[in-house]
N, C-alpha and C positions, 0 to 999 in steps of 0.2 A: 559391283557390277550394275550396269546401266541398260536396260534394253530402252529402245527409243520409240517411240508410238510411228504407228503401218509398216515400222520393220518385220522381218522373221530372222530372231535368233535363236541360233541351236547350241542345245548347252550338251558339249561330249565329254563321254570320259567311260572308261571300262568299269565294270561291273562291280561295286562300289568302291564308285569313288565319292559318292555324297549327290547323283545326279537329282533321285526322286525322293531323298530324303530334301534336298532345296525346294523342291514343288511343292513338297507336303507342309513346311513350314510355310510356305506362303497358300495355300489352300487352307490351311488352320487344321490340319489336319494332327500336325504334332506340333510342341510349342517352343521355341527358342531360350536356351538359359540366357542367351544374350545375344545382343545385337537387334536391328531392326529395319522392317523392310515398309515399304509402300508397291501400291497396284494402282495407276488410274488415280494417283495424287492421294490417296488417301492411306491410314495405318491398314496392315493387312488386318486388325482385330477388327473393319469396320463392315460390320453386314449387311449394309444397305448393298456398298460399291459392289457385291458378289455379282448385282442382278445383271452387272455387264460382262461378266466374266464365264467362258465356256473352258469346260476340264473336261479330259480323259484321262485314269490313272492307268497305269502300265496294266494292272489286270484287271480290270473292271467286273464286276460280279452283278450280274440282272436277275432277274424274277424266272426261272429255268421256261417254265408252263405259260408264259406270256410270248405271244409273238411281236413280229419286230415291230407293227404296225401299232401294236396295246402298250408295249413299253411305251415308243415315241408319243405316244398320246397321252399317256400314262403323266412324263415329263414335261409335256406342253403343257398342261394343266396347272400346273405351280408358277406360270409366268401368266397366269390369265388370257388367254387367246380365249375366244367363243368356242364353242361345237364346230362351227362351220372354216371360220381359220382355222381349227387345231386339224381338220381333217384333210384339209391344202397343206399345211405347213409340213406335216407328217409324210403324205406324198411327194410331195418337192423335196423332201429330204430321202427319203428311201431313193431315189432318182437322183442324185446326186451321188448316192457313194455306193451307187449299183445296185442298190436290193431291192428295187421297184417289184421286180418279178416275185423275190421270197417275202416278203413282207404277211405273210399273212401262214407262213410254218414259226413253229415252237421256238426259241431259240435254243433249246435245250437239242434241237437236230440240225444247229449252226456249227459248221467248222469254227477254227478257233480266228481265221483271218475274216470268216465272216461277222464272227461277234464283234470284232476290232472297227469293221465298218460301221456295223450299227453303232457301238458306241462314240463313234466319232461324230456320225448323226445325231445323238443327242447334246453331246458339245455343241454344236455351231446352231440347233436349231431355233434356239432362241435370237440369233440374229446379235451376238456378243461383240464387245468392242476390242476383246483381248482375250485370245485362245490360249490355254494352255494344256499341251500334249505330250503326256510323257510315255517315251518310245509307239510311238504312234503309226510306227512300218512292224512290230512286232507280231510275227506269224503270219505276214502274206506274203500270197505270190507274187513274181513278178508283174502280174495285173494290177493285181491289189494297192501295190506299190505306186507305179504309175496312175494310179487312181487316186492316192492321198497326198502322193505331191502334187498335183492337179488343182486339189481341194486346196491345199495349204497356199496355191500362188494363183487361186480365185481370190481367194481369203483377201490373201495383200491387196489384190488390183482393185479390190472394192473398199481397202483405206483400212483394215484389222490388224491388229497385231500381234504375233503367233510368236508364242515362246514353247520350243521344244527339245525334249531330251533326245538324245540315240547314241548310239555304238555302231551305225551304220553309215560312215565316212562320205562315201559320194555322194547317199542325200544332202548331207549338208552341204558339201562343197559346190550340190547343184541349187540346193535351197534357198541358202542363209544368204541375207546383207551380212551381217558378223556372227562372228561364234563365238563361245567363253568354253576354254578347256580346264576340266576339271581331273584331276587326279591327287588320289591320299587326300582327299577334303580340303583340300586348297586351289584354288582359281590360280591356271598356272599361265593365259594368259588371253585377252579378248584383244577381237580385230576382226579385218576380214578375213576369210581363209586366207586370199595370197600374201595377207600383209603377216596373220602369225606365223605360216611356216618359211615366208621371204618367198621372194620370185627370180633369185638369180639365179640361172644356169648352173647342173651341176657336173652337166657333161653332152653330149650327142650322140641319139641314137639314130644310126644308119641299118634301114630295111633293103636287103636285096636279094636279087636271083641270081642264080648261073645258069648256063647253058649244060646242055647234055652231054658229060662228058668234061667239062671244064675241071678243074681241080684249083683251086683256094691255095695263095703264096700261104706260105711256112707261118708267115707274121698274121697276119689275117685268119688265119684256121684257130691261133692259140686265142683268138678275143670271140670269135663268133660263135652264134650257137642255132643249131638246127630249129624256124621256127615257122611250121606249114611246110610247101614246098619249096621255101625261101630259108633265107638267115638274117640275124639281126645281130649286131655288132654295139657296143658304144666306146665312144672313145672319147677323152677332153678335148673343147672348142679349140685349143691350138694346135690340136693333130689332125682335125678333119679334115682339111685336104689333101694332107698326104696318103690319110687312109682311101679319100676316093680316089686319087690317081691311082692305087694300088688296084681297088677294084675296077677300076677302067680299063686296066693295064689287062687284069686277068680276064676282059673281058663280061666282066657283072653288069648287073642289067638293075642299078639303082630306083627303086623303089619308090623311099621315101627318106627324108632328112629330119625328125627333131628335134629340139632341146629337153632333155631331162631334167625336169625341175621338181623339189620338194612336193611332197603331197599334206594333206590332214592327218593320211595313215602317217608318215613317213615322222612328224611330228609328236602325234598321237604314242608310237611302241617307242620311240625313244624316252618321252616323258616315265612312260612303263616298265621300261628296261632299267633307269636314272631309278626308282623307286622300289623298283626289288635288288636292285644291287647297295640301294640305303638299307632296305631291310634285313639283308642278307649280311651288311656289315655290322649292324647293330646286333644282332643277335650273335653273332661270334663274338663280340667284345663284351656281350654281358655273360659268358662261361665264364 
């Protein structure tokens, strides 16, 4: 696996599959019986290359009785900043991933989406050439969220390159230049989203209404399904227009017309499904 310098690739896969155990050997965190990696052109065993490199691990553990503002300062300290840079730097980063206002309570009286902010803040603070975030949308809001993808595609537009884990599908399909799917600890396959799960059609979905009173031909009633005040139907690209002149016929008041095409998820529980039906065979033949 290759990620490419000012990309953002997202590394998926369901809950272990090997996502933050690959982070942690490349953070030096745990050590390889074999094989071998580089960061930034260099061996990961190399300590210098760290000083460009910003991490958040999935559950990050701070100083409870320290506020956000004592950490972040705490942190700027080991990369040399002054007093008077570390005390800019630290505010421009609270202000960046929301906590401008809390910066200065406990983090021990931090929800768990907001400790996930702080820590992201200390990631980037250092002004790093190569991010890496593992599951880095875990435990926020919908704000929160929209708040760190934000962060992740400032990132890119200023030339960084963000490698990140998740299990959360349309981040990455809204995030990533490519992604590397990971299941049962094997890389099952990188690209861009559309190219891994393919972009061809796998059928069409017609949104429509009726009127007051109207009633749905015999054929029509057995594919559609009550969806709002409306129905949505899908049928294969060489039945579509029969289906609309059906509903023209009856009077339907056509909506919307699209193509259904694979997704990340739709990729993602097959690979899933493909590996607990291996494991499920394998264990029956070793009785």
């Amino acid at each position: 696996m290759q990620v490419e310098d000012g990309e953002v690739f997202g590394l998926l896969g369901p809950n272990g599959a090997g996502k933050s155990t690959t982070i942690k050997l490349l953070m030096g965190i745990i050590f390889p019986t074999a094989g071998s990696a580089r960061m930034l052109g260099q061996p990961v065993n190399e300590v210098a290359m760290r000083r460009d490199i910003g991490y958040l691990p999935e559950q990050p553990y701070f100083y409870d009785y320290l506020t956000a503002k004592e950490l972040l300062d705490y942190f700027a300290r080991f990369h040399g900043y002054s007093a008077a840079a570390r005390s800019e730097r630290v505010q421009k980063m609270l202000k960046k991933v929301g906590l401008e206002t809390a910066g200065k309570i406990q983090l021990r009286k931090y929800s768990k989406g907001m400790l996930q902010r702080v820590g992201l803040a200390q990631a980037i603070l250092h002004d790093p050439r190569l991010v890496i975030l593992d599951e880095p949308m875990s435990g926020l809001d919908p704000v929160g969220r929209r708040e760190v993808r934000d962060i992740i595609l400032e990132l890119k537009n200023s030339g960084k390159t963000i490698l990140f884990s998740t299990h959360i599908l349309p981040d990455a399909e809204m995030l990533c230049d490519r992604v590397g799917v990971i299941a049962a600890g094997k890389l099952r396959g990188v690209g861009t989203p559309g190219a891994i799960v393919g972009v061809q059609a796998t059928g069409m979905e017609i949104a429509f209404e009726l009127a007051e009173g109207a009633a749905l031909p015999d054929k029509i009633r057995a594919q559609a399904a009550k969806a709002g005040t409306g129905y949505r139907m899908s049928v294969g690209e060489s039945g579509l227009y029969a289906a609309l002149d059906e509903l023209r016929t009856a009077g339907a008041k056509i909506t919307s017309v699209a193509q259904i095409k694979p997704t990340l998820e739709d990729f993602f529980m097959e690979l899933v499904g493909k590996d607990r039906a291996q494991a499920a065979a394998v264990e029956v033949s070793g009785k």
